[in-house]
C-alpha positions in Angstrom: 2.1 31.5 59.0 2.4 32.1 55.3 0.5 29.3 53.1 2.3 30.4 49.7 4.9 27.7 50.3 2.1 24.7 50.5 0.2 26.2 47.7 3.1 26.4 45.4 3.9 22.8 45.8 0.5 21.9 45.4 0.7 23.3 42.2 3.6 21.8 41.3 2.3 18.5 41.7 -0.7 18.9 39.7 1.5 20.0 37.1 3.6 17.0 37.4 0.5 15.0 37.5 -1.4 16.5 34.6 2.0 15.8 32.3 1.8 13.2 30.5 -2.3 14.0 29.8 -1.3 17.3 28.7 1.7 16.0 26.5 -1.5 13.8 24.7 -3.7 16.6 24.1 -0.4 18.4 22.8 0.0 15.9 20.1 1.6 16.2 17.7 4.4 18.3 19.5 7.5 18.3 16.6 7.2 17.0 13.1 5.1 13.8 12.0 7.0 11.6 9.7 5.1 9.2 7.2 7.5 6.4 6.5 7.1 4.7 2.9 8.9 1.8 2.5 9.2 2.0 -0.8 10.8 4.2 -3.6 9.5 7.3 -4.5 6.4 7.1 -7.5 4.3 4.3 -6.2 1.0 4.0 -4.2 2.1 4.3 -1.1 4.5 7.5 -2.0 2.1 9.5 -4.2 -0.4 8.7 -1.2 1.8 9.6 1.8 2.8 13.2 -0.8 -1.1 13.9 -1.0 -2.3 13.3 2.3 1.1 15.3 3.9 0.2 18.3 2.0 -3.1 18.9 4.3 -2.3 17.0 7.2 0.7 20.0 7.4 -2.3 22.2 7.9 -4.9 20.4 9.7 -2.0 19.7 12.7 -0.1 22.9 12.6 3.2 20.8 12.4 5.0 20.2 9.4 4.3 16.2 8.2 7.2 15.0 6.4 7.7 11.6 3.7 10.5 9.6 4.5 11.2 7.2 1.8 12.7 4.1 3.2 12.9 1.1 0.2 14.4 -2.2 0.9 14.0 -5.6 1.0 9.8 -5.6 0.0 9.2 -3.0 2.2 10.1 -4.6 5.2 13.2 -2.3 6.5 10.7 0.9 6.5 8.6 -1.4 8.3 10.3 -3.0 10.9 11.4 1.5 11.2 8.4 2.0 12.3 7.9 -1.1 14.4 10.3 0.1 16.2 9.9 3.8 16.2 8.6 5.3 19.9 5.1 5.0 20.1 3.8 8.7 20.5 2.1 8.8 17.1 5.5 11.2 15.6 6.5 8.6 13.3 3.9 6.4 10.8 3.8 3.8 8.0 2.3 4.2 5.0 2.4 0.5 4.0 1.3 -1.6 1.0 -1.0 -4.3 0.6 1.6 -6.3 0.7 3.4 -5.8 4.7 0.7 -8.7 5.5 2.4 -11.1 3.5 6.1 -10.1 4.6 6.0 -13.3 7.7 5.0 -15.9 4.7 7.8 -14.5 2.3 10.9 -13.9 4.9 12.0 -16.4 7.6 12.0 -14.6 11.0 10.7 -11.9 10.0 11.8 -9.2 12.6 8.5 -7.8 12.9 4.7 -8.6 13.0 2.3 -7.3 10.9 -0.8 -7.6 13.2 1.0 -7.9 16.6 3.8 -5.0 16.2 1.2 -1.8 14.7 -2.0 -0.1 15.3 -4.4 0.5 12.5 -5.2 4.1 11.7 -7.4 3.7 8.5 -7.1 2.2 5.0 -6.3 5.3 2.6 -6.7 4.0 -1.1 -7.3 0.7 -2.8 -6.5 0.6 -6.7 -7.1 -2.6 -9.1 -4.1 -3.6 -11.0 -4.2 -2.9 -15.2 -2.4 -6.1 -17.0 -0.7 -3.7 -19.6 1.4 -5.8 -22.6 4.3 -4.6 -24.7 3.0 -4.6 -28.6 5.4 -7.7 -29.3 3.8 -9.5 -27.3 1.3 -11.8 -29.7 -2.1 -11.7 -27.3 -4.5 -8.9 -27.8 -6.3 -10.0 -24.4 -6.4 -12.3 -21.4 -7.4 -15.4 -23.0 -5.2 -15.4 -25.9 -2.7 -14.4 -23.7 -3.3 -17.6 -21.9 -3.1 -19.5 -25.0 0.2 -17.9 -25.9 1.6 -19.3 -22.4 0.4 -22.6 -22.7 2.4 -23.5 -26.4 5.3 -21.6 -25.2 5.9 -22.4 -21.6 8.0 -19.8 -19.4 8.4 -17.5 -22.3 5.7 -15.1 -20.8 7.5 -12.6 -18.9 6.5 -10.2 -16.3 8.0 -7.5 -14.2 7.1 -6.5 -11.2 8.3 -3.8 -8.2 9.8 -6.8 -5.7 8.8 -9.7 -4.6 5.9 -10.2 -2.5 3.8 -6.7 -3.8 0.5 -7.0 -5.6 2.3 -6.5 -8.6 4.1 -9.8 -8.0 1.2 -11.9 -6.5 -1.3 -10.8 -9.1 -0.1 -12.0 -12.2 1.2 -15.2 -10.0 -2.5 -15.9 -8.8 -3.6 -15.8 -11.8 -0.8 -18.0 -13.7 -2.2 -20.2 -10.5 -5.9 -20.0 -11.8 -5.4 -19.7 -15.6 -3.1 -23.0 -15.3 -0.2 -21.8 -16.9 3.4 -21.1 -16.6 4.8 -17.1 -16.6 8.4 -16.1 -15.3 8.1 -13.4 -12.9 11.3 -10.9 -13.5 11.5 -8.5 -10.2 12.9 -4.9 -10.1 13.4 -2.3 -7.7 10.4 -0.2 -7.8 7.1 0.5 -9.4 8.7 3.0 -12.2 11.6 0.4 -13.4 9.0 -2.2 -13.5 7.6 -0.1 -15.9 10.4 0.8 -18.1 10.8 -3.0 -18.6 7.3 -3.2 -20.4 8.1 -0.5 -22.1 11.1 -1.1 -23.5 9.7 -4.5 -24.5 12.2 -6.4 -22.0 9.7 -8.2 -20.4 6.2 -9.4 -22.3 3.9 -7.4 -19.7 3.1 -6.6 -16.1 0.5 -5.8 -13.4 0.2 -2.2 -12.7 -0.8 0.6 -10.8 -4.2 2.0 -13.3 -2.0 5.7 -13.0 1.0 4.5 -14.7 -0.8 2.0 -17.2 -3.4 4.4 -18.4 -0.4 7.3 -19.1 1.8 4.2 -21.3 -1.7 2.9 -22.9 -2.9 6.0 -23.9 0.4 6.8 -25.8 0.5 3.9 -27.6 3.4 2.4 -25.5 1.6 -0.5 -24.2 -1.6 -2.2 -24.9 -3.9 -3.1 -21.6 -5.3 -6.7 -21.8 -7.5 -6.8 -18.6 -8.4 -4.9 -15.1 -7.8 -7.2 -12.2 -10.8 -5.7 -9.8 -14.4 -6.6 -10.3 -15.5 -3.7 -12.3 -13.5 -2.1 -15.2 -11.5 0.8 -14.7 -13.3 4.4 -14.7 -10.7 5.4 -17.2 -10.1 2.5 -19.2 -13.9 1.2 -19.9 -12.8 -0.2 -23.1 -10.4 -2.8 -21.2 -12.6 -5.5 -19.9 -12.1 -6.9 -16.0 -10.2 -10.5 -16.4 -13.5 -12.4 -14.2 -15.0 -11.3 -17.8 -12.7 -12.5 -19.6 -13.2 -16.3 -19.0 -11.8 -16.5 -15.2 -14.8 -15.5 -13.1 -13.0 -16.3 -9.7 -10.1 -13.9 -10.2 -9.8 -10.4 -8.7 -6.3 -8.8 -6.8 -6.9 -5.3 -5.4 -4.1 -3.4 -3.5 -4.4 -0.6 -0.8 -2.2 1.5 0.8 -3.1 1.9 4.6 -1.8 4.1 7.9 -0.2 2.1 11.2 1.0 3.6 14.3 3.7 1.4 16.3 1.6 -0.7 18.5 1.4 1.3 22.3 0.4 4.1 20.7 -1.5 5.9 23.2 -5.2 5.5 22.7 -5.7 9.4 22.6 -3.4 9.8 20.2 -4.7 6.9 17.8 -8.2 8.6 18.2 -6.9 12.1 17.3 -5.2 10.1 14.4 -8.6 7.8 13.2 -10.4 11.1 13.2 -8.2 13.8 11.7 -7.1 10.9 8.4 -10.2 9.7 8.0 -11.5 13.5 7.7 -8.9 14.4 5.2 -9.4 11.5 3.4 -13.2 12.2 3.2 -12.9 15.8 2.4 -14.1 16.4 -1.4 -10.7 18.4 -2.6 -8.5 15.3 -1.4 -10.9 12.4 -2.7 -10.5 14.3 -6.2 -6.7 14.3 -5.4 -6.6 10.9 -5.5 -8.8 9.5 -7.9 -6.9 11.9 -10.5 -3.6 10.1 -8.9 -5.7 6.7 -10.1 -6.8 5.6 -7.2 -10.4 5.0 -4.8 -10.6 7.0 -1.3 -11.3 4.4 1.3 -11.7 6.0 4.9 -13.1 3.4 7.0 -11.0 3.8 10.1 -9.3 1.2 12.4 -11.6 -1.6 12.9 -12.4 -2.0 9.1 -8.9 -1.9 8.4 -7.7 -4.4 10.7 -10.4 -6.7 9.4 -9.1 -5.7 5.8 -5.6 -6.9 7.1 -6.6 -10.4 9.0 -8.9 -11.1 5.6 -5.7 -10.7 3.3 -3.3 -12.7 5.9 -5.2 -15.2 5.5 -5.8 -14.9 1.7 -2.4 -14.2 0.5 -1.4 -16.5 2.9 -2.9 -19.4 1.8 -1.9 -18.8 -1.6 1.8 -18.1 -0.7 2.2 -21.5 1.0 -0.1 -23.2 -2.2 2.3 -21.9 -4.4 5.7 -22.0 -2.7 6.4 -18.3 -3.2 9.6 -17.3 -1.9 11.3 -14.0 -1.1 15.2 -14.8 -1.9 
């Protein structure tokens, strides 16, 4: 009696058995897409840009950015939340997604409970850059200036809820005084305003503030991280300037949808925080205005339960609300 019969369907089920193992060690099988929930130009879009460029490479697939702005980040967000979990489709959030349940009222997703942490990519101080109208030439005059003219102090900032938002707001907190926050769309109309001297002065991104100080469109009055900026060393850090407990960093990080297969969130820890360590791409972004950070997932889920719980805190102090 022939045995090819049995054998083939042997073989057939180890091929059905070895499936979905072999799909893993496929991955990725069809384009990845890195969601940004934001408009294009700011941190988390010039990130996603640089790090698709060799990621393209390194996984043989092309890696596409999907901009996705609307309502502080939260609709790219709650994509991606929802997206299947195979490791095709990512998030390249801001610093600001784990402040989104303290801002919006059932919220739809989780920050902590609904992704997996691939690594943190980038952190950046903010620059607090001035239009030349403005009658402060740094942090404590600026201060001054609030106090004898309450809510005349304006700032802009790219939504509510975004480090450009609760920066200047924690420190109105500290400093004691009263400055109206004015919100627009995005990092690059946030800009404009100070600019074109329709608001007094915001919290930026150091790329965007060194270009406007350097041409003599704004003036920068402090550095909101603890050292001062590597290309602004004449700006002092505001913890110099008379309010040692201030500092407000932001990052831009990678999540997976949570169920993610563990062997695909490996492949992913490893391959980003490679790329992210590799010389060429660490020069990439510092030039963008930004420091590497490639940590992987356990530092940046810490990094994500430490600012819940700062930001948080703050939120509730303060009675910010996302309208």
């Amino acid at each position: 009696m022939s045995l090819a019969p049995t054998r083939r369907r042997l073989l057939s089920a180890a091929a059905l058995a070895a499936g979905p193992a072999a799909a893993q060690e496929r991955w990725p099988s069809r384009p990845v897409r890195l969601v940004v929930p934001f408009a294009p130009g700011g941190p988390s879009d010039l990130c996603a840009r640089i790090l698709a460029d060799r990621l393209t490479s390194v996984w043989g697939q092309s890696v596409v950015v999907e901009n996705r702005p609307g309502a502080g980040g939260n609709i790219g967000a709650d994509l991606v939340a929802r997206a299947a979990p195979d490791g095709h489709t990512l998030l390249v959030p801001a610093s600001s997604i784990v402040v989104a349940p303290f801002l919006v009222p059932n919220l739809a997703f989780d920050p902590l409970r609904d992704f997996a942490t691939v690594t943190e990519a980038l952190e950046y101080p903010m620059v607090v850059q001035a239009h030349p109208s403005l009658p402060a030439p740094d942090m404590r005059e600026l201060v001054e200036h609030a106090r004898r003219n309450p809510g005349v102090v304006t700032y802009s900032t790219a939504g509510v809820g975004n480090t450009s938002h609760l920066a200047p707001a924690l420190f109105g907190h500290i400093a004691g005084v009263e400055l109206t926050h004015v919100p627009f769309g995005g990092a690059a109309p946030s800009q404009a305003a100070v600019i074109g001297g329709q608001v007094s002065m915001s919290f930026n991104n150091p790329l965007q503030s060194v270009t406007a100080i350097r041409a003599g469109q704004v003036r920068g009055l402090g550095v909101t991280g603890r050292t001062r900026w590597r290309d602004l060393p004449e700006v002092p850090t505001i913890a110099e300037q008379g309010f040692p407990d201030y500092e407000a960093i932001g990052w831009v990080g990678i999540l997976a949808p949570a169920r993610t297969p563990e062997p695909v969130l490996a492949q992913l820890e490893r391959d980003m925080v490679a790329v992210l360590r590799d010389a060429e791409m660490q020069a990439r972004l510092r030039a963008a205005g930004f420091d590497p950070k490639a940590e992987g997932r356990a530092a940046f889920r810490a990094l994500m339960e430490k600012d819940t719980q700062l930001w948080g805190g703050f939120i509730r102090q303060a009675n910010i609300r996302q309208d």
